[in-house]
Every structure is written in C-alpha cells, then in structure tokens.
C-alpha positions in Angstrom: -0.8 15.1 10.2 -4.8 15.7 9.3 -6.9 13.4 8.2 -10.6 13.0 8.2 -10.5 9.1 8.8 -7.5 7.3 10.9 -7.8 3.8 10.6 -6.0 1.2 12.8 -5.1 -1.9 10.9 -4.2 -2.7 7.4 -5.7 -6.3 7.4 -8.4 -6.4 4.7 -10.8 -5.3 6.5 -9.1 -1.3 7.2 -7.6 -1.6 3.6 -11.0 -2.0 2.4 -12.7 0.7 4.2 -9.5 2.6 3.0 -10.4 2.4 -0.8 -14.0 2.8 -0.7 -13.2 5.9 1.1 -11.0 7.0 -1.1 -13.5 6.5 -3.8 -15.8 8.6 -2.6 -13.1 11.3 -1.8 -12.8 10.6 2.1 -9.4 11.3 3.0 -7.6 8.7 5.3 -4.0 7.1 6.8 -3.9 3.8 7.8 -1.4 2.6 10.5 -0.5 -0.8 11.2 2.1 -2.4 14.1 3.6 -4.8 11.5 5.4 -5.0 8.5 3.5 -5.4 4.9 5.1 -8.7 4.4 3.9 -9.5 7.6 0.3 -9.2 6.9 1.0 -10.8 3.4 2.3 -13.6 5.3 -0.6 -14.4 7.6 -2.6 -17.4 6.0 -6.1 -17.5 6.5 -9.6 -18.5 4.6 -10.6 -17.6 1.5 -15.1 -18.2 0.9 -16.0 -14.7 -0.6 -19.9 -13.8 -0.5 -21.5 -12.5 -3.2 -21.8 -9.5 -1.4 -18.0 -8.7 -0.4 -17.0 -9.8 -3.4 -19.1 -6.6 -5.0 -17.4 -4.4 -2.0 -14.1 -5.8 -3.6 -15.4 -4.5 -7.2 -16.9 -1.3 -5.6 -13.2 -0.5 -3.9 -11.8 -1.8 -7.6 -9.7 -4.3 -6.3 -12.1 -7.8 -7.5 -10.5 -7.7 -11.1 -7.9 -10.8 -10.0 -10.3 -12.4 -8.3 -12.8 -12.5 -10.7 -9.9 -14.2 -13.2 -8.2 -16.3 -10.8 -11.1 -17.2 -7.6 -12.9 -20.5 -7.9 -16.2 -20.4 -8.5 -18.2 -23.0 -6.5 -21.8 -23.7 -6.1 -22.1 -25.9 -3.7 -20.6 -28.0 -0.7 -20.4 -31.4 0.4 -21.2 -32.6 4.0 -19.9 -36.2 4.9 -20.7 -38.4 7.8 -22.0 -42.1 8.1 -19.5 -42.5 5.4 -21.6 -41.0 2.8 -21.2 -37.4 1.1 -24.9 -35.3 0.7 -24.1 -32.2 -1.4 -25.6 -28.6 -0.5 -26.6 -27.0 -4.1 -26.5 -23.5 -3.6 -27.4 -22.7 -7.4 -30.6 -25.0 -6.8 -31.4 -24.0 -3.5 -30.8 -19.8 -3.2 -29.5 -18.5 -6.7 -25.9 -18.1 -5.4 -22.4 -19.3 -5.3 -19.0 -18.5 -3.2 -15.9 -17.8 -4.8 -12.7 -19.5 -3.1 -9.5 -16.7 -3.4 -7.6 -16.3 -0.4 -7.6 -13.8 2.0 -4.0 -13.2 1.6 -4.1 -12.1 -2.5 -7.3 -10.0 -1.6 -5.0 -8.1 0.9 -2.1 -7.7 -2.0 -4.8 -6.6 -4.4 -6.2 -4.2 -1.9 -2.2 -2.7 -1.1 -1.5 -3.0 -4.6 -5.1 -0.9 -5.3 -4.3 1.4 -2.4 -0.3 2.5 -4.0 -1.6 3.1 -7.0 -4.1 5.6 -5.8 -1.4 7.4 -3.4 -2.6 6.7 -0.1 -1.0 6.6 2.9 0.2 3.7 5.0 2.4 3.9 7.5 3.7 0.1 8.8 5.7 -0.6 11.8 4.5 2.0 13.7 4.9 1.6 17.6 3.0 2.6 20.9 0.0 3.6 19.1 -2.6 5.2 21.4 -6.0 6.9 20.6 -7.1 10.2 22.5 -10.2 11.9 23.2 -11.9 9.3 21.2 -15.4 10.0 23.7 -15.6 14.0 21.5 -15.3 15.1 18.2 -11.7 15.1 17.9 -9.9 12.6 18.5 -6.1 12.0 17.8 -4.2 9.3 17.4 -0.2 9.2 18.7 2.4 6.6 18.0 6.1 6.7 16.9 7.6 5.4 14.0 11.3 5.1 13.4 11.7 6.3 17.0 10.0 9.6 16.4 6.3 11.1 18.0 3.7 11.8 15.5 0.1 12.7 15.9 -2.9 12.7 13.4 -5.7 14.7 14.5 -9.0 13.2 12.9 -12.8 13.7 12.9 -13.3 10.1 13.4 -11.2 6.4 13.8 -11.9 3.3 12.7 -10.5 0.3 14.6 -10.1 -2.8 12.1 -7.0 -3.7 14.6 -8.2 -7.0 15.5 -9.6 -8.9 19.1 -6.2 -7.6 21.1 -5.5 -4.1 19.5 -5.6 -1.0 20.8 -9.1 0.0 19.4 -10.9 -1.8 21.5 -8.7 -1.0 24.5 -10.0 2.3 24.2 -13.6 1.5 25.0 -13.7 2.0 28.9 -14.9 -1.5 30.7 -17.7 0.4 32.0 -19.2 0.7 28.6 -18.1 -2.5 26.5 -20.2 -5.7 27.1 -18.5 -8.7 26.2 -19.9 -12.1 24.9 -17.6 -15.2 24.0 -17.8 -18.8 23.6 -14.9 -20.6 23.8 -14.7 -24.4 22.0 -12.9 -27.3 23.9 -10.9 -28.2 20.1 -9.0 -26.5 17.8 -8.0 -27.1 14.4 -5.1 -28.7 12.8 -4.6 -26.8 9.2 -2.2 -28.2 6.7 -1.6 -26.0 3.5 0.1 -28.5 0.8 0.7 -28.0 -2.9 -1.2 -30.9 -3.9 -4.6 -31.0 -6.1 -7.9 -30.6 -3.8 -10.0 -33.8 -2.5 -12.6 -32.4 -4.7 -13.8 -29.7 -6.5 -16.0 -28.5 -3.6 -15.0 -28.4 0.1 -16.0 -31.2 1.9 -17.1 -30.7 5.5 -17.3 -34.0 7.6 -18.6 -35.5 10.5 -17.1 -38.3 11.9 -16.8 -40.1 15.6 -13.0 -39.1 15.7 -14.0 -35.3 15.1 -14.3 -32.7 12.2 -12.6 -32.9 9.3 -12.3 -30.0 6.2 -11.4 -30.4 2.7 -10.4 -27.3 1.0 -8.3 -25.2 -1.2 -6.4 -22.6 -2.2 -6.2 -23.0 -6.1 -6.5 -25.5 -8.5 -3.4 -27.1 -7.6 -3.3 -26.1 -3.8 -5.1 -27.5 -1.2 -5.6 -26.4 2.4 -6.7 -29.3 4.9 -8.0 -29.7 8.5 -8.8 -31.7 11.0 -10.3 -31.4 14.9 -7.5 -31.8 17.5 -7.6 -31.5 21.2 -6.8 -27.6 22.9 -3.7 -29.0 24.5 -2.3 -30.4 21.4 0.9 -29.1 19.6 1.9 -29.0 16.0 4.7 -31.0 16.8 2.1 -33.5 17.4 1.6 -34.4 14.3 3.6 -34.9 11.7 2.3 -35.0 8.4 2.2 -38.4 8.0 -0.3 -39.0 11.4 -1.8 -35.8 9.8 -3.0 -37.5 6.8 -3.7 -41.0 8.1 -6.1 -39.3 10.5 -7.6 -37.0 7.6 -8.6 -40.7 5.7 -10.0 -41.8 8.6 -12.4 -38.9 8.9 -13.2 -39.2 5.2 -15.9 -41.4 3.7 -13.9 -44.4 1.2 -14.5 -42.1 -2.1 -12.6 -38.9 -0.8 -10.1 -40.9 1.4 -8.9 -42.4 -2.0 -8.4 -38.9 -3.4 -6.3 -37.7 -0.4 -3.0 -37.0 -2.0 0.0 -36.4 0.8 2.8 -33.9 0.7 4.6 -32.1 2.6 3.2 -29.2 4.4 4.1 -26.0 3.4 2.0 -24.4 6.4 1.2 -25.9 9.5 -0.6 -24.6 12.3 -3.7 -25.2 14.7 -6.2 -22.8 15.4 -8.4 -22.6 19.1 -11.9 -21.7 17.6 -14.4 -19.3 19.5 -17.0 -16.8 19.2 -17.0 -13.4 20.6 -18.5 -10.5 20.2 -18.1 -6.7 21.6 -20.9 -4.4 22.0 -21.5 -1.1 21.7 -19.4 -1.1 17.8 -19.2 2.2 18.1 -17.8 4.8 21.1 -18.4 8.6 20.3 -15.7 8.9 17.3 -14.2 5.4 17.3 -16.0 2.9 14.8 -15.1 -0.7 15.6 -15.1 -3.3 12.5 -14.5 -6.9 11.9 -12.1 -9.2 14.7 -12.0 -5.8 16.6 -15.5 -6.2 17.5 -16.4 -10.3 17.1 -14.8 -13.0 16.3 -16.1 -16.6 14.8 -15.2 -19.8 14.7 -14.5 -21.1 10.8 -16.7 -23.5 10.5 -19.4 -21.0 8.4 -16.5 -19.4 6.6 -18.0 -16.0 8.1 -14.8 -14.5 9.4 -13.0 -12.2 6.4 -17.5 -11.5 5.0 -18.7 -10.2 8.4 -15.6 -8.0 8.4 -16.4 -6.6 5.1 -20.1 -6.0 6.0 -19.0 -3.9 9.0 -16.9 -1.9 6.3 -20.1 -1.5 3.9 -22.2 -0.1 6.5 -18.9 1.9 8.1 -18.7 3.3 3.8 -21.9 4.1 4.2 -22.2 6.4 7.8 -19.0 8.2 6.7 -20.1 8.8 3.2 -23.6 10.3 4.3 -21.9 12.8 7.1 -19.3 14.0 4.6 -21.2 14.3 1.4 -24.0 16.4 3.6 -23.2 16.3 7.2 -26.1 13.5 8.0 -25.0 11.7 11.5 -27.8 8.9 10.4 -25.7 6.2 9.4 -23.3 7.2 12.3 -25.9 6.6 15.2 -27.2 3.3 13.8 -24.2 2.0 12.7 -23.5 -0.1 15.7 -26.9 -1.4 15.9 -27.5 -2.2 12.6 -24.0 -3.8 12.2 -24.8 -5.8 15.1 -28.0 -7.5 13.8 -26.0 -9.1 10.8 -22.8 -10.3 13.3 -25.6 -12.0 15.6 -27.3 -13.9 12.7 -23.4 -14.5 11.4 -22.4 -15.6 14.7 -25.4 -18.0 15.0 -24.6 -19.7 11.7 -21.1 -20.3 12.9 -22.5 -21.7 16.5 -24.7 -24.1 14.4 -22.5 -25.6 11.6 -19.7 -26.2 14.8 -22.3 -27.8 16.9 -23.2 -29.8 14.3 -20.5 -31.1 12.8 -17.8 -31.5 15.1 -17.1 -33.8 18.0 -17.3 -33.0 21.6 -15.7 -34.5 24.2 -18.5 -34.1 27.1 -21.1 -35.3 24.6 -23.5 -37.7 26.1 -25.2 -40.9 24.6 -28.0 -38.2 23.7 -26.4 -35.5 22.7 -24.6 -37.9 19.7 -27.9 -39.2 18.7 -29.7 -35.4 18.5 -26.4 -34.6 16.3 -27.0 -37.5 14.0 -30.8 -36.7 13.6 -30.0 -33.0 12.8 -27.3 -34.3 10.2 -30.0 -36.8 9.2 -32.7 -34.0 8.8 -30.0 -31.8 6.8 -29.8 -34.3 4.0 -33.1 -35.2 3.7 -35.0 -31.9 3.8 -34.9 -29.2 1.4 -35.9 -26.5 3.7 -33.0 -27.2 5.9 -30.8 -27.1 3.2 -32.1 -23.8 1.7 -31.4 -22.6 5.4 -28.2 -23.8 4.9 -27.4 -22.3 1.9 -28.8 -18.9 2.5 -26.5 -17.9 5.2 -23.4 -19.6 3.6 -23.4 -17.5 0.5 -24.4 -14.7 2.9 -27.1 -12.8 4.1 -28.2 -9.1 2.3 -26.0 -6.4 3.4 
C-alpha cells in the first residue's frame, strides 16, 4: 500500500487528523489494534473548546453536535458547603459545549465512510520502520496476513502505551510525569444531572464531580483511594458518599440509579518530548497525558491535530518543511500551559492524604481567593474554555 500519511490510532484524535487531511486532499490509512465497536465503547469526557469544536466543523463532522451538545457558560465550584459559580460569558466571552467523546468519534467514522477512506481495525503486530529518514513504513498483519504501507510521514495518535511512542529511541525521548495518590470513582447513570452546570467540589472527604452526558444522563464522580476497587462500592455507598461531598442544595438533587458504567480512573500528568522524531509526528495521549480535573484531555489532542493539519498541509500544498520543524515545539508550549491548568484545578480541589495542617489552610485560602476575586476567576475561565490555537 502507498500513502502519504499512515496514522496509528482511530481514537478521535487520528480520525480527526484523518478528515482534515482528507479535506485538503492529503491522502491517508488509518490503522487501529481494536475493533470499531471497541473504540465506540470506551467512555470518556465530553467539555468541547471553542476551538476543537471549529476543528470538528472544519473536518465537517460538528453538525450533531451543534444540534444535540449542551451549551454551558459557566461552572459551579462547591466547598464550605456553599456553591460560587464561574461565569464564563461574563468573565472571557466563551462557553463549552458538553457532547461526549464517544458520539464525536461515531460522527468522525461516520464522516470518514462517507468520504471513502480507509480504516483498517484489528490489525496486529504493528511496527514502524525507518521512521529516523524520509521513508518510513509501517508493517502489521491483519487477518493473519503481512502488509506494509510505505509513507512520507506517520502520525502516532496511538495513545501513552502504543507503538508510536515505542519507536522513539530512549536516548532521544525525555519523559515528565506526575503521578496522583487518588483516583476517581465514575458512575454513568440514566438519571437527570445535579444541575445544569457541572459542579466541581471541594470537601474534607475528597473531590467530588457533577456532570453529564445529556439532558437526561448524568455522569458522576467521586475521589477514592489508588488501592480501591469498583467492587468497593456499590452504588448505594456510591451515592451516599456523593451527598456527603455536596453542599445541602445539590445533595437534595442527587437522584440514584443504577449504574450503567462503573469504573475508577488513576489520574496523572505526563508528558513526552521531542513530539516529533524525523517522520513520526506524535499527537494527543501519545505524547502527554492529564489528569481530568481541567477537562483538557480530548482539546489538547485536537490542538496537536490543528497544528499537525497545518505542517502537513504547508509541505504538500508547496513543499514548505516550516510547520514540520516547529511542530513539536510549538505544540509543546500549549500542552505545558494545558498541563499546568490540570496540576492547578487537582491541587486545588481535591484532598490529599499527606496534607499538613498548612497545606489545608493554603487550599482553603486559594478556594477563598477564587470566589472572591474576579481576576482569578477570569484566569480560571480563560484556560477552561481554552487557550488560542
């Protein structure tokens, strides 16, 4: 097979850079280890940016989302048993649009067949070649049979433990990661939300997160410890826990059923540097990784893709290697700043089990100081709808 761009990973981040490519007539082949129900299947957040939600409308998949995502302009943030709401309108001009990740990977397959492309799922053994030059290949085997696509470059949007960044030698990859003592317990119910924002909340037993799915599906979270299981808690310790962590108003609102999802997520940041290695472009959990406390995950992925769109589309439309020498660098400036936002919400809002005496009280001044000060808030709000691509 021949292709200009191999891409590793049908998550919404390579189906994305799949469709903006093909927009701009970039041919490409996407491969992916799992099956498409798989990746349908894998339940994750859903706070769109202004600005990946335009990347959705550029690649001509935001037309659902735009009908069916939530529009909200504004958060809550509980503790002390009151609720202080962020007004993003007021503050920066912006809202965030709740639609999962899930139906934005549907729209993007769904987008993708109707164009013709090619995705090949369940492929096995994949391994990239000569990635260091200028032409690299890619092997793997698919219904037991070798195959080989000979590109001019890859893009690895294949996640923290694929192959893509495997291929980076040790020598050259520097590694940062932060790794939180909690995880957190997420319930997915079909049951109205808390409230018609999320709610994130600070309280002495830990985090807790309101949020939802739809208008009449909610998706609910609380701190646990690392060691914990989800056969820990069953749902009705789930929500009696949740209340707890609520201020009186939302507790009340807290409507129980039985979980349709149920899992708990270890949070951590990590990023991998250089994002690029000669003809292998790294992009979203291949390269970093945040917590979800600042809803940055599925946006930083899709920034990587617009300035990934934009290096390929300049050295195919006239040859320019620009966008491909500064693509690392200047992707890397806006995972930092994302990575940062993440480090500061889970600092801030979530319970530690080696705090000190001090450490509580800084917590509850900087929690203090968010509510009371507009500035804070504006910083709040500017890197929660998301900074300029």
């Amino acid at each position: 097979m021949r292709t200009q761009v191999a891409i590793i990973g049908a998550g919404p981040s390579g189906l994305l850079l799949g469709q903006l490519l093909i927009r701009d007539g970039i041919s490409n082949v996407i491969l992916e280890r799992r099956s498409a129900a798989y990746v349908l299947g894998r339940v994750r957040a859903g706070i769109i940016e202004t600005g990946t939600a335009a990347l959705l409308d550029e690649a001509g998949a935001g037309a659902r989302m735009h009908r069916e995502g939530l529009i909200h302009d504004g958060i809550e943030i509980s503790f002390g048993g009151e609720h202080h709401r962020m007004d993003f309108r007021r503050l920066v001009g912006k809202s965030v649009i709740v639609y999962g990740q899930s139906e934005i990977t549907r729209d993007l397959m769904e987008r993708r067949a109707a164009c013709g492309a090619e995705t090949l799922y369940e492929v096995e053994d994949v391994a990239l070649h000569d990635v260091a030059g200028a032409q690299p290949k890619v092997r793997f085997r698919q219904d037991g049979v070798a195959r080989e696509i000979d590109c001019e470059f890859i893009a690895g949007c294949d996640g923290s433990h694929g192959v893509s960044r495997q291929s980076i030698p040790a020598a050259v990859l520097r590694s940062y990661e932060r790794i939180y003592p909690f995880g957190w317990l997420g319930v997915l119910v079909e049951r109205p939300p808390v409230s018609p924002e999320l709610i994130y909340a600070h309280h002495e037993r830990g985090f807790a997160l309101c949020s939802m799915r739809s208008p009449t599906r909610s998706r609910l979270y609380v701190q646990c410890r690392l060691e914990d299981q989800v056969s820990d808690w069953p749902d009705e310790r789930f929500y009696e826990e949740l209340r707890l962590r609520l201020a009186p108003g939302a507790a009340a609102r807290v409507h129980p059923g039985p979980s349709l999802e149920k899992s708990i997520t270890p949070l951590r940041g990590c990023v991998a540097e250089p994002m690029r290695y000669g003809s292998l472009m790294l992009a979203g959990d291949a390269a970093h990784v945040v917590p979800p406390t600042g809803a940055k995950g599925l946006n930083l992925a899709a920034s990587d893709v617009h300035y990934l769109w934009q290096a390929f589309a300049g050295y195919f439309r006239n040859g320019s290697r620009a966008g491909l020498e500064a693509y690392s660098e200047r992707a890397l400036r806006r995972v930092w700043k994302a990575e940062r936002f993440s480090w500061w919400m889970t600092n801030t809002l979530h319970r530690f089990p080696e705090s000190s005496g001090f450490d509580r009280m800084a917590q509850r001044a900087e929690l203090e100081y968010l509510a009371s000060s507009t500035a804070a808030q504006t910083a709040l709000a500017e890197n929660y709808v998301g900074l300029p691509l």
